[in-house]
C-alpha positions, -999 to 999 in steps of 0.1 A, spaced: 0 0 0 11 34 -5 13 60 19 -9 85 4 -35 54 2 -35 50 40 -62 75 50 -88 72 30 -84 32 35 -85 33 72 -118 63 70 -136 37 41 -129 8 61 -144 23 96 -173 35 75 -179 0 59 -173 -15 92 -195 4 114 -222 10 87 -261 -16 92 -261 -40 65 -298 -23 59 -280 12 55 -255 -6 30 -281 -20 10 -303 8 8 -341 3 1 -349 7 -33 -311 -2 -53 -314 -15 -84 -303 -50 -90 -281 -63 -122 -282 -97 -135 -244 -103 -122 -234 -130 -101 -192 -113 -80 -172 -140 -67 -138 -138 -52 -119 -161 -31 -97 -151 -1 -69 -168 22 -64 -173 59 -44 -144 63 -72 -121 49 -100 -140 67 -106 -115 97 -108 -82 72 -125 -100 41 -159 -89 54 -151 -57 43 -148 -61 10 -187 -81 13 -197 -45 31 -184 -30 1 -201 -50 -23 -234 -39 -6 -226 -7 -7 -222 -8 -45 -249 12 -64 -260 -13 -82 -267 -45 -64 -257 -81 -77 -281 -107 -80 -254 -129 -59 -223 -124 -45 -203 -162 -38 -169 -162 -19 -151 -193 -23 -130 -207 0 -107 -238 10 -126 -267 28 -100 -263 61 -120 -229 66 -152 -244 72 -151 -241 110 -131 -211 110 -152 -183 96 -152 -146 117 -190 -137 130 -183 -104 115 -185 -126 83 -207 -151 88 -230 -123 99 -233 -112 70 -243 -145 50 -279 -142 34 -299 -141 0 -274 -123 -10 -241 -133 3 -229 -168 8 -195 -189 15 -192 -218 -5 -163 -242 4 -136 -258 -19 -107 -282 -19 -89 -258 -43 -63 -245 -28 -53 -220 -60 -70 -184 -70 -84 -198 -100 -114 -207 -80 -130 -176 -77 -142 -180 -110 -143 -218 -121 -161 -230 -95 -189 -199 -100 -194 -209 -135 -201 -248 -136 -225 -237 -106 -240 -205 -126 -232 -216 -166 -258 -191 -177 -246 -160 -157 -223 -130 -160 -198 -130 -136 -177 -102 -120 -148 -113 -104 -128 -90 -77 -103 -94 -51 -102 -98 -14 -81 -72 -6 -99 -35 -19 -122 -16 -12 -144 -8 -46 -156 26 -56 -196 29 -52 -198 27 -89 -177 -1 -95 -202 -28 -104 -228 -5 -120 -196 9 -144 -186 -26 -156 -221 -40 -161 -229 -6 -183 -202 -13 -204 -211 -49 -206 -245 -37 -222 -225 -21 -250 -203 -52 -255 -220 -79 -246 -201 -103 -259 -165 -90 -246 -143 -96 -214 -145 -62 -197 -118 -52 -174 -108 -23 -152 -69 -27 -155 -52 -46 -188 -20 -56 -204 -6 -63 -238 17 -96 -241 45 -84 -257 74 -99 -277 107 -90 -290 117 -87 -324 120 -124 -328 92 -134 -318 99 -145 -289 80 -139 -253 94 -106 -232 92 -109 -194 58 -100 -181 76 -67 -162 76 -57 -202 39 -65 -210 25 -27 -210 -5 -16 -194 -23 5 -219 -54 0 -240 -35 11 -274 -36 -22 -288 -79 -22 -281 -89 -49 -303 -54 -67 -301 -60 -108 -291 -29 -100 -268 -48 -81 -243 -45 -98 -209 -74 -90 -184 -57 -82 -146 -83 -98 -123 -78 -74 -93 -98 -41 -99 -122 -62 -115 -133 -86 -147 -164 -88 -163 -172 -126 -180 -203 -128 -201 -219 -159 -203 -198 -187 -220 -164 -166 -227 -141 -196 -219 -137 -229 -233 -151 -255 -220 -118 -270 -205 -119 -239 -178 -124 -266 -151 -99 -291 -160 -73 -292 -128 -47 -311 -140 -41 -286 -169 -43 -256 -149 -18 -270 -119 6 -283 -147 4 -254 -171 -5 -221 -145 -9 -232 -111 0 -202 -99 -18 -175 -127 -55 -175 -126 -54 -142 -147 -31 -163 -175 -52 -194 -171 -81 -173 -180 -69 -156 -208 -58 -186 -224 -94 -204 -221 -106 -166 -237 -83 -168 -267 -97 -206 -274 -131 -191 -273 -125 -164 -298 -140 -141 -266 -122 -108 -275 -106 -85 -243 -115 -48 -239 -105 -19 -213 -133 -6 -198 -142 32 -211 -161 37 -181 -129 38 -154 -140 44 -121 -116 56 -92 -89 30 -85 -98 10 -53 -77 14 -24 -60 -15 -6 -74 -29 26 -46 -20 53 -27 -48 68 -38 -75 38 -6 -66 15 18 -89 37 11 -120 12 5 -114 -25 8 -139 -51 9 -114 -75 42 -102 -64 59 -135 -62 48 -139 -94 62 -109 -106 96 -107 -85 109 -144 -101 91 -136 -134 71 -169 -129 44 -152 -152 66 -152 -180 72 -193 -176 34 -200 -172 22 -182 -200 52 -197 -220 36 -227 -209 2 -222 -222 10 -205 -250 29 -242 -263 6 -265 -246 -23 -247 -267 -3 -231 -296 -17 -195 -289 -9 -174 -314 -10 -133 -305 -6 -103 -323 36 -94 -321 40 -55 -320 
């Protein structure tokens, strides 16, 4: 988290905190045909209910919001959590142990729904849902995300470290467009091939890069990427949840670079080259 970020995340997570449920939901919200789900990990378990708080304080509501989470967790659940299960809200449990189950899982259980997935560690601008399912009414056919890359590759040909994959929209349109599931991805009904759920791929090829997994499953589809053009404000970090991060380990021994490298041979993807 960065410094400036502190305030306004401690002063949005009292207010989520100490808010009614009631008050969160408001009494006449609209409600979108959009199923969230988002996984989390021990270490989160105690704050995660704030990112729940947030989704009811969203705008828009969702017809659903599903948090997955490992089997072992089952007896271990916060009341400040498990309060909070309802219509609305409820823990399903998992023998997964990966990320990619905050959205595999969600769609063998909810084939014919559009799913927005999110992390477990931000707290989402009010008009986070409602902006992503807007621009899902103008695309309805397209992978909508808040924050994107373009795979990039030397003059070769061959694959540049993922530190080198830009984040910029200039290629819109481009089939190397990778959607970054943490500010939030919008998945219309059937974008990914129908091997999405098949384990022993995923832990072989990208055990460890539910955002690479996914794009590879989009690319077999034909389901084309885009940058939303309805940005909200970014969401801020939920304090004291930064300590683990797969996304940095990831990132620090480039291990995104080798599991896209993976897929792309398994399942001879072949991207745009700028």
């Amino acid at each position: 988290m960065k410094l400036n970020e502190l305030p306004k995340s401690i002063y949005h997570t009292l207010r989520l905190a100490n808010a009614s449920v009631e008050g969160l939901l408001g009494a006449n919200k609209k409600q979108v045909p959009v199923i969230v789900s988002f996984t989390s990990i021990p270490s989160r378990l105690e704050k995660v209910h704030i990112v729940v708080r947030c989704l009811f304080d969203q705008a828009v509501l969702p017809t659903k919001i599903v948090l997955w989470l490992h089997e072992s967790l089952a007896h271990k659940i916060p009341s400040k959590l498990a309060n909070l299960e309802g219509d609305l809200f409820e823990i399903r449990y998992t023998p997964l142990h990966v990320s990619h189950k905050k959205l595999i899982h969600t769609l063998d259980e909810f084939p014919e729904s559009i799913i927005v997935t999110c992390d477990d560690d931000f707290i989402y601008h009010r008009n986070w849902l409602q902006s992503l399912y807007e621009e899902h009414l103008e695309f309805p056919n397209t992978v909508v995300a808040n924050h994107v890359r373009t795979i990039l590759f030397n003059k070769e040909g061959q694959l540049l470290p993922y530190k080198k994959w830009i984040y910029s929209s200039v290629h819109e349109g481009s089939n190397a467009l990778l959607a970054i599931g943490g500010k939030g991805v919008l998945y219309p009904v059937h974008a990914l091939d129908d091997r999405f759920d098949q384990e022993s791929l995923f832990m072989e090829l990208a055990p460890k890069a539910d955002d690479l997994w996914f794009k590879a499953m989009e690319y077999l589809k034909g389901t084309p990427i885009k940058l939303t053009s309805r940005p909200v404000p970014e969401p801020f970090p939920i304090a004291g949840t930064q300590s683990i991060s797969l996304k940095n380990e990831n990132i620090d021994y480039d291990r995104n670079t080798l599991q896209w490298q993976a897929l792309q041979e398994y399942f001879k993807i072949d991207l745009d080259r700028f």
